[in-house]
C-alpha positions in Angstrom: -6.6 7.1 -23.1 -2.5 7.1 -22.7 -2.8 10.1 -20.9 -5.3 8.9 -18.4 -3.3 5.6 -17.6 -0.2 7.9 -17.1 -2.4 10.1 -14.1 -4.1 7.0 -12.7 -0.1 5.6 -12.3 1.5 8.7 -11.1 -1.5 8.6 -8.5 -0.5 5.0 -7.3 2.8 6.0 -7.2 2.4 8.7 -5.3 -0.1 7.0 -2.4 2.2 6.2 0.5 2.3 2.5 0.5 2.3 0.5 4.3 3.4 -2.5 4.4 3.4 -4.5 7.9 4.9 -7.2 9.7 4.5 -8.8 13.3 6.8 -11.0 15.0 5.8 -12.7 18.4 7.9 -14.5 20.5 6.2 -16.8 22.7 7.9 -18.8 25.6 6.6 -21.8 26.9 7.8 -22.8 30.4 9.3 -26.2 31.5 7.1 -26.9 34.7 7.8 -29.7 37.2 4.4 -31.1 37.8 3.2 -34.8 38.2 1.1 -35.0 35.0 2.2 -32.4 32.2 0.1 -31.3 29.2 1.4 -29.1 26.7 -0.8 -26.3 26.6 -3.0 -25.2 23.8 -3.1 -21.7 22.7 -4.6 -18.8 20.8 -2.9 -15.8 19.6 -5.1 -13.0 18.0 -5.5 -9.5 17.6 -8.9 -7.5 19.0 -9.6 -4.0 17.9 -10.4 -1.1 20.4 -14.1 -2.4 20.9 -12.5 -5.3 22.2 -13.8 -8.0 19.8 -11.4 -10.0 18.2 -9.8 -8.5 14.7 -8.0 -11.4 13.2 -7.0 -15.2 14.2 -3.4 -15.4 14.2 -2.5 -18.6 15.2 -4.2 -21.9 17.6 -2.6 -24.4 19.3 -4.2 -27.7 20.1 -4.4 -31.4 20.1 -4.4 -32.7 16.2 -4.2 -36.0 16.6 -7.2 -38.7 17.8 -6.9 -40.2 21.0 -9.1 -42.1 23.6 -10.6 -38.9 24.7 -11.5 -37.9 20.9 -10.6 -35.2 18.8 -8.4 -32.1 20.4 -11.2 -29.8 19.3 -13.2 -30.9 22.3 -11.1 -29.0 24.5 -11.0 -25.9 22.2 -13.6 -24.2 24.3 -11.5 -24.7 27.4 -9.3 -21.0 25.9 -12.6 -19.3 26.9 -11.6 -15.5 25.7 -10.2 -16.3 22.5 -13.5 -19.1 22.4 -16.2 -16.2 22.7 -14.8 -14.0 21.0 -14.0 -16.0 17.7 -13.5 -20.0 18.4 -17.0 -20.8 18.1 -17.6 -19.3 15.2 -14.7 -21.1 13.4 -14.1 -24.8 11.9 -11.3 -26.3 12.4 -8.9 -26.9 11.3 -7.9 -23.2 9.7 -5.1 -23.3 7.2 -2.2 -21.1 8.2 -4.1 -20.6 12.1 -4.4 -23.6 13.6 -1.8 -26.5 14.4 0.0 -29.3 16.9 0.4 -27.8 20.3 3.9 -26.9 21.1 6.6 -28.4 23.6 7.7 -26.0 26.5 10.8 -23.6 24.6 10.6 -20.7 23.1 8.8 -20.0 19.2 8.5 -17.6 17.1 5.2 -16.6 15.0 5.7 -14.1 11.7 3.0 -12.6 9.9 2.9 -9.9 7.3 0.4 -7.6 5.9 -0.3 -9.8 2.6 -0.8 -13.0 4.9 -4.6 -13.7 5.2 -5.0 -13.0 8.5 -3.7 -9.3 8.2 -4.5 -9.0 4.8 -8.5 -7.1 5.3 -7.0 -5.5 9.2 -8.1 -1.9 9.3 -5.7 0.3 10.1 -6.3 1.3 14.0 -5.2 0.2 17.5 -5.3 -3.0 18.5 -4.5 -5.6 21.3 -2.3 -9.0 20.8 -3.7 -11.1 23.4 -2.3 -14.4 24.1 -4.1 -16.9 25.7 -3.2 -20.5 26.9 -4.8 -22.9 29.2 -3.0 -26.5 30.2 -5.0 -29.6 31.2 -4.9 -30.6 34.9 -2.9 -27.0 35.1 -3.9 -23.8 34.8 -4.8 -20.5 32.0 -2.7 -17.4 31.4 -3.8 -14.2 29.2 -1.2 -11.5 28.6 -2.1 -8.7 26.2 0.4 -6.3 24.3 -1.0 -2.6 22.7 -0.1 -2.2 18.8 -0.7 0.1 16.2 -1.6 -1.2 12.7 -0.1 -0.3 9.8 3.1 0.2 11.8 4.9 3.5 10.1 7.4 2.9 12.8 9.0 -0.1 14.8 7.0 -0.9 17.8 7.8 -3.5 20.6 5.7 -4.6 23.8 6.0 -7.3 26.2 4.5 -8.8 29.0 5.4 -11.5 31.1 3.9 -14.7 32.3 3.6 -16.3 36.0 2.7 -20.1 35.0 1.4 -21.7 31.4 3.3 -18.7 29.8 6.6 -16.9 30.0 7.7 -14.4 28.3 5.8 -13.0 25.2 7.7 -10.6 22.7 6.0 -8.0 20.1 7.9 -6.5 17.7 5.9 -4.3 14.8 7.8 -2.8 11.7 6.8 -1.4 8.3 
């Protein structure tokens, strides 16, 4: 018995061990229009079948108002909505929240967090998505590896409800 609990640890030990973690950097632009609405947004990852992998965060509306409930307008982010809204009830612990005032934020997530926690190691897609009332919807989409066994960085750049969206991937 001692000597098989001494193999089974030596094996662990021996497994290379991945851990992961993502930082996004999302910029929200300051535009000069009559009526502004800050912009609700999904962040998530799709695998290479193109069918969304994990919810990493949502942006939206929290509060009650005359309208009702900011889940009304959840179906207005129509990729990340096909692909995974519907089949969600909000609110998500540790996904959704309060929309976000134009500046620039940063998301962190790492491999024990619950959204990356069951992620298959692969290729995937960060797609950002984010759609303003009386304004307009952006998607911007950044390759990554997962687990990273190196750094990894992507970008892509916005031309009205986002700006500039940062990826950076390390072990």
């Amino acid at each position: 018995m001692r000597v098989q609990l001494t193999i089974a640890l030596g094996t662990l030990l021996a497994a290379p061990a991945y851990a992961g973690e993502l930082a996004i950097d999302i910029e929200i632009p300051q535009l000069r229009v009559a009526e502004y609405h800050r912009p609700y947004v999904a962040v998530w990852l799709e695998g290479a079948d193109g069918k969304a992998a994990a919810d990493l965060s949502v942006w939206y509306m929290m509060k009650d108002t005359a309208e009702g409930h900011g889940i009304k307008w959840l179906p207005d982010l129509r990729q990340w909505w096909r692909k995974s809204g519907r089949t969600l009830e909000v609110p998500v612990d540790g996904v959704t929240g309060p929309t976000r005032p134009a500046g620039k934020h940063r998301l962190r997530f790492d491999d024990g967090m619950p959204q990356l926690a069951d992620l298959a190691p692969g290729e995937y897609v960060l797609v950002v998505e984010a759609v303003r009332e009386v304004g307009g919807r952006e998607l911007l989409k950044i390759p990554l590896t997962w687990p990273a066994r190196a750094s990894q960085s992507g970008r892509a750049q916005g031309e009205s409800e986002l700006g500039a969206v940062a990826l950076s991937v390390r072990p």
